[in-house]
N, C-alpha and C positions, 0 to 999 in steps of 0.2 A: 445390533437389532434384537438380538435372542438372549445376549447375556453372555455371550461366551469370551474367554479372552483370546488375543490374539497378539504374536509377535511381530512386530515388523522391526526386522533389521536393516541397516544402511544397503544390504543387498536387495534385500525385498524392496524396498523403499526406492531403488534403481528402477529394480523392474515391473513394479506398477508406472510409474512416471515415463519408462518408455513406452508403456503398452499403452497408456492415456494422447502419448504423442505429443506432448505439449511443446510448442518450441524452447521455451529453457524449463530445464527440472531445477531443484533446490536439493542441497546436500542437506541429510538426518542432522537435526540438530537437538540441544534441548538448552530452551531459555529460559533464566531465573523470573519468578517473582520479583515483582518490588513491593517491600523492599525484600532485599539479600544480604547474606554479610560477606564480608572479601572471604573465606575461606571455602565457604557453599558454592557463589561464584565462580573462582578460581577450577573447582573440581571438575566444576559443571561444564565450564570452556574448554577442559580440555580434554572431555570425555566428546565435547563436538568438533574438535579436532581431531581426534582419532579418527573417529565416524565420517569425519569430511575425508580425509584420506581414504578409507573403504570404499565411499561413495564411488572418488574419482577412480580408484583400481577396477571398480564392477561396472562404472559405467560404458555404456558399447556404441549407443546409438549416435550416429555422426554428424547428423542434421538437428540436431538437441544440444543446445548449450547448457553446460551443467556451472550454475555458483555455487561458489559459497558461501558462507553465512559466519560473519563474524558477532561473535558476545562479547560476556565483560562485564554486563550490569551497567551500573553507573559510578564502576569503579575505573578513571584513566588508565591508571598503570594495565587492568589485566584488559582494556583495549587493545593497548598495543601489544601488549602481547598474544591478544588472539590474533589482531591483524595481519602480525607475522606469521604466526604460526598458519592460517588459513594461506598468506599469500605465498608464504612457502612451496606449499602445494602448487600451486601455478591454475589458476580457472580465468576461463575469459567473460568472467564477469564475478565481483562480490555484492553482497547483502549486507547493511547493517540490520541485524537483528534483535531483540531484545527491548525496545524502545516501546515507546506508546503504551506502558503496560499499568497505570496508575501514578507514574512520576508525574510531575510539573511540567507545566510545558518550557520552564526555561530550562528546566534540568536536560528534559530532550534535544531541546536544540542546542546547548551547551556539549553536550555527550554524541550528536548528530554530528556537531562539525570535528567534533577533536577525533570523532574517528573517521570521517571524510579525509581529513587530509595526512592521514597514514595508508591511505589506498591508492592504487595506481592512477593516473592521472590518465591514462589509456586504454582504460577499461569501463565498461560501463557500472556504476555505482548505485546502488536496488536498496530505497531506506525501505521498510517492511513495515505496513500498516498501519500509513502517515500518509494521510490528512486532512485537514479540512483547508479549503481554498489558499486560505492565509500563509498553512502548511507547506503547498506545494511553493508558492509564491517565496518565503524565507529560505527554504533547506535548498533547495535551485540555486539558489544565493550562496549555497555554502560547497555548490558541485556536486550536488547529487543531480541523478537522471534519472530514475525510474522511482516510481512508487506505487503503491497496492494500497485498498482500503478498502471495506465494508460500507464507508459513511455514505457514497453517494448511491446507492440501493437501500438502503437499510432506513435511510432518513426518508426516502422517497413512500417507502412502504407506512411510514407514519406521517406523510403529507410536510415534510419539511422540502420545499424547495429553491434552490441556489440559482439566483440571477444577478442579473448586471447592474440589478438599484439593492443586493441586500437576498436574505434570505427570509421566506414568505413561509408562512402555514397556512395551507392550500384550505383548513379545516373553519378559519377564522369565519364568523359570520359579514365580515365588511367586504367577503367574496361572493357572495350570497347572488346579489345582481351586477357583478363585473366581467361585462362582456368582453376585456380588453386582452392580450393573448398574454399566455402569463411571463411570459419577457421578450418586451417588442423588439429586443437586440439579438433575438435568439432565433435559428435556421432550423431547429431539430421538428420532427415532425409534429408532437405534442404542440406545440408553439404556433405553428402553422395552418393546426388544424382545428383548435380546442379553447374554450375561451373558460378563465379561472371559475366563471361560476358554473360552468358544464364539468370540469373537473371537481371542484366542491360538492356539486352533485352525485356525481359520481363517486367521491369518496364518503362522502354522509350514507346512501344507501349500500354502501359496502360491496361495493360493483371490485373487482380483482382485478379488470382493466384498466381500473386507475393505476393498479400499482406500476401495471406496463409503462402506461404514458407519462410516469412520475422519475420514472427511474430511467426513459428512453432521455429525459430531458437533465434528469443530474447530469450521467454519464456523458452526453454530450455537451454540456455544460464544462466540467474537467478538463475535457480534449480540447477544448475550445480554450481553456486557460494553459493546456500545458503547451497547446500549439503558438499563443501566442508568447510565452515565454523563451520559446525556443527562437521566434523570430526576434526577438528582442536580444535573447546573445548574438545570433547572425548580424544583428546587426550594432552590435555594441552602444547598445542603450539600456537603459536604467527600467527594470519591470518591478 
């Protein structure tokens, strides 16, 4: 805020994240650029290797699952060999990290699975700020279980919203007089209470409650696809 700099090391980094309390912390990492070249990389992986070892040595709090975070770029070889070297360590949950950073999306999902299935098969598996809808739907597909993103608040805050016919711009004028909810498939409270052209209004005169009621409905929105994804392996069917 002031200019100053500041160190945070994999211990510090412990001990803000317990003080925050969050039920899982994340191990100090540091992910390449895309692109990167295999030697930049390489350095880089194993300088968060290090630092994920420190991590687990300082971490204390019991009720806090600490991962870790595997790199590599979108080079295989030094995948697996972060993935070693991370599961070496032993955590009861890993991260793929590094992804989603300007590559291709086939390169991600190509690089998504090949380091999915160098990870424990019974642990939980964290791709790191992946996705959109379609995202969640493919990489689930490849054994991942947790994911983190920015897009369903960020997209909300600029009137992009995700439903069950497609994704709408809340901003468009063909919302103007549509009284109808803005996804009649949808339970979240936005949906039940607000109809797309009270939202349009709302966001045309730059009302800040929209962004509430925009981002109450992505996020519920996600949960509603990841829940039903889940019921979908329970019950061994095709999602």
């Amino acid at each position: 805020i002031d200019g100053s700099t500041h160190f945070f090391s994999p211990e510090l980094s412990m001990e803000i994240q317990e003080a925050l309390g969050s039920d899982i912390a994340m191990t100090l990492d540091e992910p390449t650029p895309y692109p990167s070249d295999h030697t930049t990389t390489e350095k880089s992986l194993k300088l968060s290797s290090r630092w994920a070892a420190r991590c687990k040595a300082a971490h204390q709090l019991e009720n806090q699952s600490l991962f870790g975070i595997v790199q590599g770029g979108m080079y295989k070889d030094l995948r697996i060999q972060s993935t070693k070297e991370i599961t070496e360590i032993d955590f009861p949950g890993y991260a793929i990290g590094g992804l989603s950073v300007g590559e291709e999306k086939n390169i991600m999902y190509d690089i998504a699975a090949h380091t999915a299935e160098y990870l424990p098969k019974n642990k939980p598996r964290y791709l790191m700020g992946v996705g959109t809808p379609e995202d969640l739907r493919h990489c689930s597909g490849m054994g991942v279980d947790m994911f983190d993103c920015v897009m369903p608040s960020r997209n909300a805050r600029n009137g992009s919203l995700f439903t069950s016919q497609g994704k709408i711009n809340i901003r468009n004028l063909q919302y103007k007089t549509d009284d109808s909810p803005l996804d009649p498939e949808c339970d979240c409270y936005t949906c039940e209470n607000y109809s797309r052209a009270y939202l349009r209004h709302l966001f045309i005169a730059d009302e800040i409650f929209v962004m509430r009621l925009n981002t109450l409905h992505n996020i519920n929105f996600y949960q509603k696809r990841m829940q039903s994804i889940r019921k979908a392996i329970l019950e061994d069917k095709p999602f």
